[in-house]
C-alpha positions in Angstrom: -13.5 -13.1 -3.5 -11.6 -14.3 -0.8 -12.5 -13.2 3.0 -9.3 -12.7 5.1 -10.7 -12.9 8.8 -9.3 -12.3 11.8 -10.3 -15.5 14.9 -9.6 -15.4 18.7 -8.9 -19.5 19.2 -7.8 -21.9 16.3 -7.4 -24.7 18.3 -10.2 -26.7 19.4 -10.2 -29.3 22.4 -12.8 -32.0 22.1 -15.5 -33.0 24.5 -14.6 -37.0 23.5 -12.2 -38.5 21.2 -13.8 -40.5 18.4 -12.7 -43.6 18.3 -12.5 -43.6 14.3 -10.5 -39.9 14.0 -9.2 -39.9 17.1 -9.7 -36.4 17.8 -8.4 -34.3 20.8 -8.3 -31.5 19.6 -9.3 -30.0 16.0 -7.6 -27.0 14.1 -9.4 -25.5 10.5 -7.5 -22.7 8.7 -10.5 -22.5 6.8 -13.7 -22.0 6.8 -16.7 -22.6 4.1 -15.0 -24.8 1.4 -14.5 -24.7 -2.0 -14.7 -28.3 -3.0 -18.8 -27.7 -2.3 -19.6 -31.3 -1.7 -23.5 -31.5 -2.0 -24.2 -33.9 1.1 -21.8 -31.5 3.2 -23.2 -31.4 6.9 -21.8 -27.9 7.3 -24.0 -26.6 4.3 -26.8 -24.1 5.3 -27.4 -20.6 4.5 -24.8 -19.6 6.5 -22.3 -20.4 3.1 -24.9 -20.4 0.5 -25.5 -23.2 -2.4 -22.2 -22.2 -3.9 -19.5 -22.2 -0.6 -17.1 -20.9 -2.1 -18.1 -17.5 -2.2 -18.3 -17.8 1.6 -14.2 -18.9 1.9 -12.4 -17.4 4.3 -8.9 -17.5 5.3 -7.8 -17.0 9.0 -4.8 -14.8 8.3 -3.5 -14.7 12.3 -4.3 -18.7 12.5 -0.4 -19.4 12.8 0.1 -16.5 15.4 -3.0 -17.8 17.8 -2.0 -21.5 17.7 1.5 -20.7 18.3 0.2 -19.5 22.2 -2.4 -22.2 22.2 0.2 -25.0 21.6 2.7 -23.3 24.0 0.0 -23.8 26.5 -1.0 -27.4 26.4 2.5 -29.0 25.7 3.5 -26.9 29.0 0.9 -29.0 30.7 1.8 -31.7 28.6 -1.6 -32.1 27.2 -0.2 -33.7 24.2 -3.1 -34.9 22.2 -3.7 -36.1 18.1 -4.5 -32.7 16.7 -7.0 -33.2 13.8 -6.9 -31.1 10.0 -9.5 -30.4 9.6 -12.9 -31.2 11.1 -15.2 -28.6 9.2 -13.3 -27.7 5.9 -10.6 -29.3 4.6 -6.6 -27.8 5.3 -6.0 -28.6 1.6 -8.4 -26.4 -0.4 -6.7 -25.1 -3.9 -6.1 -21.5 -1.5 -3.3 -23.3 0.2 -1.2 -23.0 -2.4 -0.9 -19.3 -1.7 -1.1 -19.1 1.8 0.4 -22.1 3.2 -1.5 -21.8 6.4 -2.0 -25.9 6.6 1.4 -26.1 5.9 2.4 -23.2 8.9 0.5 -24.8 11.4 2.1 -28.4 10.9 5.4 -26.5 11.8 4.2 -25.2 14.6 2.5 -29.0 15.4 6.0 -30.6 14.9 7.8 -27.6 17.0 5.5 -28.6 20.3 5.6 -32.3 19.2 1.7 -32.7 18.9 0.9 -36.1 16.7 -1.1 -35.3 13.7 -4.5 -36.6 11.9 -5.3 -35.2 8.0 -8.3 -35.7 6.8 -9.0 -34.4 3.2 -9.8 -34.8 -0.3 -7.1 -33.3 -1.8 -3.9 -34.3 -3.4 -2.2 -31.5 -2.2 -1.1 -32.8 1.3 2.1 -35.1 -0.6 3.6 -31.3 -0.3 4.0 -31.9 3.0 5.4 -35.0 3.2 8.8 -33.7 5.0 7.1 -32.0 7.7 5.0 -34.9 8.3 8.2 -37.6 8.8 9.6 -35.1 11.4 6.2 -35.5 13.5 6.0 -38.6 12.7 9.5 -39.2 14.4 9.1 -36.6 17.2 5.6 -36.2 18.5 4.5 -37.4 21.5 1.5 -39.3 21.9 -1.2 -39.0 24.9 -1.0 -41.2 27.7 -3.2 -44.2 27.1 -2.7 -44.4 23.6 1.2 -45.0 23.5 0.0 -48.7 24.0 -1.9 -48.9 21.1 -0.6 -46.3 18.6 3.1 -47.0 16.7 2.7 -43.8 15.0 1.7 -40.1 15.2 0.9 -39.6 12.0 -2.2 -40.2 10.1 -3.6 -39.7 6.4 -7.1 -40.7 5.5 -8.3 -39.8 2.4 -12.3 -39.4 2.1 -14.1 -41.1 -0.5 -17.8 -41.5 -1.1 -16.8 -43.4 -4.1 -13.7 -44.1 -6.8 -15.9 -43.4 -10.0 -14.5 -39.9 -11.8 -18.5 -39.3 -13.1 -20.2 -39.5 -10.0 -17.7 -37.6 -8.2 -18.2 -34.3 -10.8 -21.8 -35.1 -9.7 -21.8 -34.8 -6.1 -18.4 -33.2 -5.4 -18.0 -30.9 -8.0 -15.3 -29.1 -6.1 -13.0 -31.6 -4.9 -9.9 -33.6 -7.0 -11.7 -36.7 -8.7 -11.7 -40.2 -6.9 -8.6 -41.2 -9.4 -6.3 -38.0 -8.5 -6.8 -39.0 -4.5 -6.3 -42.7 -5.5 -3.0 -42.0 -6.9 -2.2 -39.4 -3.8 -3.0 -42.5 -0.9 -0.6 -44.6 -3.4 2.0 -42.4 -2.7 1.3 -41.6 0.9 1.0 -45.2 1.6 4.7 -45.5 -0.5 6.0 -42.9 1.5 5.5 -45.0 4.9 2.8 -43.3 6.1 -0.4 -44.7 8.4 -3.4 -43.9 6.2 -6.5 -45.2 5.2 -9.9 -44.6 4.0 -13.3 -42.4 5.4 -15.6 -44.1 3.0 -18.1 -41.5 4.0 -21.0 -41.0 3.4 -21.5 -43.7 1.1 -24.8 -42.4 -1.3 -28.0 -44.9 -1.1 -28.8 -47.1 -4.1 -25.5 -45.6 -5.9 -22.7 -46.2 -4.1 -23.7 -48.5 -1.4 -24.8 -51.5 -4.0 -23.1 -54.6 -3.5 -21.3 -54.0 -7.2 -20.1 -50.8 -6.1 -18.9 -51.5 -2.5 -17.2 -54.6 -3.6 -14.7 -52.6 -6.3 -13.8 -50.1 -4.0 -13.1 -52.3 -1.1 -11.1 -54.2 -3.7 -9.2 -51.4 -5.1 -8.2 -50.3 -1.4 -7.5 -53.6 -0.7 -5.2 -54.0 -3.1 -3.3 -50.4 -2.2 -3.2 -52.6 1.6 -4.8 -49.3 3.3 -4.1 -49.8 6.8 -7.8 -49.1 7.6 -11.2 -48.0 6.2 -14.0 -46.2 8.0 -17.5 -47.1 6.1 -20.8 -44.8 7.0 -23.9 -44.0 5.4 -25.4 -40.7 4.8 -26.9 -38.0 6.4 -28.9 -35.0 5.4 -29.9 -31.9 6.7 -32.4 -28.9 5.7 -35.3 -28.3 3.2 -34.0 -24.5 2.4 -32.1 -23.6 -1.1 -28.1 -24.1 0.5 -28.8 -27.2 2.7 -27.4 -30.4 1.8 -31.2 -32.9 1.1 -32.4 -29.5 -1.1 -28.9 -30.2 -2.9 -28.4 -33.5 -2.6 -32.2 -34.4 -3.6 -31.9 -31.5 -7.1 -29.1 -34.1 -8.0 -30.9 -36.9 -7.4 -33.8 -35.8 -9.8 -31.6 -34.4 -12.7 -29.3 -37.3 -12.7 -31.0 -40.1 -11.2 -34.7 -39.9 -12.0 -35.3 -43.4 -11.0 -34.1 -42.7 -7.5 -35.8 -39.7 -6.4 -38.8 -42.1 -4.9 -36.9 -44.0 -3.4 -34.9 -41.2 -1.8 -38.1 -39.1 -0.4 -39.0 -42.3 1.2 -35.9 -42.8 2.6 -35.7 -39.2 3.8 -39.2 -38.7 4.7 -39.5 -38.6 8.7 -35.6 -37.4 9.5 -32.1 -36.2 8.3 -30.6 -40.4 8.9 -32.0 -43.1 6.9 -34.6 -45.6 8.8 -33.2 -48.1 11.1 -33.9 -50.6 8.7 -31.4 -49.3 6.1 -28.7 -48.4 8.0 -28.9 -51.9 10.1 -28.9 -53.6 6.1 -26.2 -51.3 5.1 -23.7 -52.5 8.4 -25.1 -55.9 7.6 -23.3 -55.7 3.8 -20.3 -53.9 5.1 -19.0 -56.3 7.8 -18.3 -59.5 5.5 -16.8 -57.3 3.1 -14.3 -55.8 5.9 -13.7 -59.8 6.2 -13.5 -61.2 3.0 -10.7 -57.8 1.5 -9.4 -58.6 5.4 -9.6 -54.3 6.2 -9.1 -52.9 9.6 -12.2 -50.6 11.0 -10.1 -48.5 13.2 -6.5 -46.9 13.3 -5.1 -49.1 16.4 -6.3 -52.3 15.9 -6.7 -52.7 19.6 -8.9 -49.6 20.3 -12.4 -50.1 20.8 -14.3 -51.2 17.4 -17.7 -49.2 18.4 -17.1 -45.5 16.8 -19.1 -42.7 18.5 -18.7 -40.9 14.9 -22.0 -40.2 13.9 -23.3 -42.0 10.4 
């Protein structure tokens, strides 16, 4: 069942702006998420094991942003508005209720510039609303510089095999249905690229499998890609290592060592992996010649967290 709620603010303002997403502010229709990706860092027993029997919809979303947005472009605190930072705006329920779709109007109406995030296919719907803020939005201050468009897509990925993906994101469209989505956004004109994130230890961050998925997006000539390892939080029944490490032992039996070692004093991989995993990242952003951040001229040191 589906929880209609009822929220006093919809749109967020950010403390910092990431220099991956670009965040100034963040807006999520939803919350909990149906795609119930395992390594989630919202997981916890606040949405259960299975999230989307926690979904809710924030019916008067459209309504509270519409005051929200009149405020800050009457101070002209035009900033890149992010969808979504918690759940993502194109869950199968936006089909019926459109609210992604609403609050891009109102977006384009007060001439805000626009990041999406998400796995879903879904967003080529809204393709016409994104040219019009792509062609009237108005970027902050300091980027205008830097940033030729107010409009980007990145599609997250944490890899482009169909079998794992039904393994670890048994919600979510398969790698090959979000492929063929960033094809056509990427026809379409748009500025979009690739949160390769998190990448999974010993299965998706081996040389073999890092060096066909930078190939593949290569070859699509993403405008940029955004690599990161994994993090995991909680040893109770909902939280993503209890979920991530049950996957691990039914299909990969000959990991589960290796991941309890790499797990074993914190929620981040040791120092030591995550310096090796950066260390086979960075040649391979050479050699397939891929961009690390969405203005090539904005700092290259992301404050994201891996």
């Amino acid at each position: 069942m589906i929880n209609e709620i009822y929220v006093k603010s919809v749109l967020n303002k950010t403390k910092r702006r990431d220099t991956w997403f670009l965040d100034d502010y963040t807006i999520n229709p939803y919350s909990a998420c149906s795609f119930n990706c395992l390594y989630c860092y919202i997981r916890g027993s606040k949405y259960g094991a299975n999230m989307e029997e926690k979904l809710s919809v924030k019916v008067n979303a459209v309504e509270i942003l519409e005051r929200q947005l009149h405020n800050r472009a009457k101070k002209n605190q035009h900033g890149i508005i992010v969808l979504s930072s918690a759940t993502d705006p194109y869950l199968p329920i936006e089909k019926k209720y459109q609210l992604t779709r609403q609050i891009l109007e109102r977006i384009h109406h007060y001439k805000f510039p626009v990041h999406i995030l998400t796995k879903s296919d879904l967003v080529v719907r809204d393709f016409d609303l994104l040219e019009k803020i792509n062609r009237d939005a108005i970027l902050p201050h300091d980027l205008q510089p830097l940033l030729s468009h107010k409009v980007f897509v990145t599609f997250s990925f944490s890899t482009i095999d169909n079998t794992v993906g039904k393994i670890f994101e048994p919600g979510a469209p398969l790698p090959g249905r979000r492929i063929e989505a960033l094809k056509e956004t990427l026809a379409a004109g748009f500025h979009s690229g690739v949160s390769l994130m998190p990448l999974l230890p010993y299965i998706t961050d081996t040389e073999e499998h890092l060096n066909a998925m930078f190939a593949a997006f290569s070859n699509l000539q993403v405008r940029y890609l955004f690599p990161a390892s994994i993090t995991l939080f909680g040893n109770k029944p909902s939280d993503s290592m209890t979920l991530m490490f049950q996957a691990i032992h039914k299909y990969y039996p000959a990991l589960e060592e290796k991941y309890i070692k790499l797990f074993a004093y914190g929620h981040q991989p040791p120092s030591w992996y995550r310096n090796e995993f950066y260390r086979r990242v960075a040649p391979l952003r050479e050699k397939y010649h891929l961009k690390d951040s969405i203005g090539s001229a904005i700092s290259q040191n992301p404050t994201h967290p891996s």
